[in-house]
Structures are given as C-alpha cells and as structure tokens.
C-alpha angles and dihedrals in degrees: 000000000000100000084050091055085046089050094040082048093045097052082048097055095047096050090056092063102046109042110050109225117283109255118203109286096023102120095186136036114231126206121239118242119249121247118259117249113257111212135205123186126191108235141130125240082278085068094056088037088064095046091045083053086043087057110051117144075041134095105240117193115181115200111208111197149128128223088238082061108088097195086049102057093035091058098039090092091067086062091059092045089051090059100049093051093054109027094153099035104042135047112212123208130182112203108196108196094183092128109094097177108260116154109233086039105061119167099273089062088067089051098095100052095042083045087055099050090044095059089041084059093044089230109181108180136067121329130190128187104201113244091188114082110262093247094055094050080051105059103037081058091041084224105149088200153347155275088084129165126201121206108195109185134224085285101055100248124111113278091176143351114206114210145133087292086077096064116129132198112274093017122116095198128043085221147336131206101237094051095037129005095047096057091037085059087048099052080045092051082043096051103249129126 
C-alpha cells in the first residue's frame, strides 16, 4: 500500500509541474515547454577555428568573455539576440576564458557558474569553456583584454575583431553589440564591407 501512496505522490507532483494552475475562463490545461539543454563543451580557440572553417557561406560571431568580466556579461545578451534574429544566416559562439591556470581549479571547477549564466541567458548555441589558461588565450591572439567579439565572413576569414582597440574618445564602451556588431553583421548578411 505504501509504494502505491509514493507512486499516487509522485504523478501529483509531476502534474503540478507541468501543467500551470487553471485561472477562471481557461478550459484546458497546457503543458509548459521544456527548457532547452545548454551545452558546454571543453575545447581551445582550435576548437572554435574548425567550427569557423565548418560554417563557411555563414556569419560566424564568436563572443570571448568570463563570467568575472561585467561588460561582458552585460553585453552577452546581445549575442543571444543576434542569434535569434538571424538563426539561418549567423553562427553564434560563446568563448568562456574563466579558467586562469591554477592547479586545484582546473577548468572543469568554473563549469558550474558559466553553466549557470549560460542557462540564465537562454544561449542555445555553441558554448566553450577554455581548457587553455586565459593568459595564454590572451597572448597567442595578442588581445590585452575582454570583452572581444570576432566577426568571420561568409568565407570563413576574419572580417572584424571588436575589442578595447576600438575605444574612442567620449565613449564608455569599445564597442557594444546593439550600436555596432549588430549592424556590422548586417552590412556582412547584405554583402558590404
């Protein structure tokens, strides 16, 4: 009799979480969709070379940044955006470069806090948590900080790298996505340069 109360518990339980109360005037219940999965992968900037190189005839942006970056995180909703805007035109890729290189914190051990941005932000594309230390990452791409943005072209070879170069006088930001990533990836879907 106990294990039928458990099972009787259990398919109530679930139903609560599936179907949202009924409210006056809702005939039907309707289920909630599921959350789409967020995955992170381990990987280097190979990683995101080959993919680049997997993508030609797309748009692909690549978004550097680390969870102890603010603009970074503050403009890694724009990638999302960019995405949704342009599902069949632009691969989006998100970069994370948490890990620093210390010995009892290997990559693995920021996992659950990028993870957990990530699914906040709802990013459904390809994500990479750098398995090279940051400094490294830094100086084979000779970037002196994030956040960064890559823009690869239709041919697969870099049409514009956003980072803190690109600073101008009376500015506070380099760069953001909705004044100028976004319309660089336009004039890049339209042809221009």
């Amino acid at each position: 009799m106990t294990a039928v109360r458990i099972l009787l518990c259990a398919a109530v339980l679930l139903s609560c979480c599936l179907i949202p109360p009924a409210s006056a005037g809702d005939e039907k219940p309707v289920a909630r969709p599921a959350a789409a999965a967020i995955e992170l992968q381990p990987g280097t900037w190979k990683d995101v070379t080959a993919l680049v190189a997997k993508h030609k005839g797309k748009i692909v942006v690549v978004d550097v940044w680390s969870t102890s970056c603010a603009p970074c995180m503050q403009e890694f909703p724009g990638l999302v955006k960019l995405q949704q805007d342009h599902p069949e035109q632009v691969v989006c890729i998100s970069f994370n470069v948490d890990y620093v290189g210390i010995r009892n914190k290997p990559a693995d051990f920021y996992r659950p806090k990028v993870e957990a941005f990530l699914k906040k932000q709802q990013a459904q594309f390809v994500n990479i948590l750098c398995t090279d230390e940051s400094d490294k990452f830094f100086a084979e791409q000779e970037l002196s900080s994030i956040p960064a943005v890559y823009v690869f072209g239709a041919d697969g070879k870099l049409a514009k790298r956003f980072d803190e170069s690109l600073l101008q006088e009376g500015r506070e930001e380099a760069f953001t996505y909705a004044a100028d990533i976004a319309p660089f990836v336009k004039q890049q879907l339209a042809g221009g340069k």
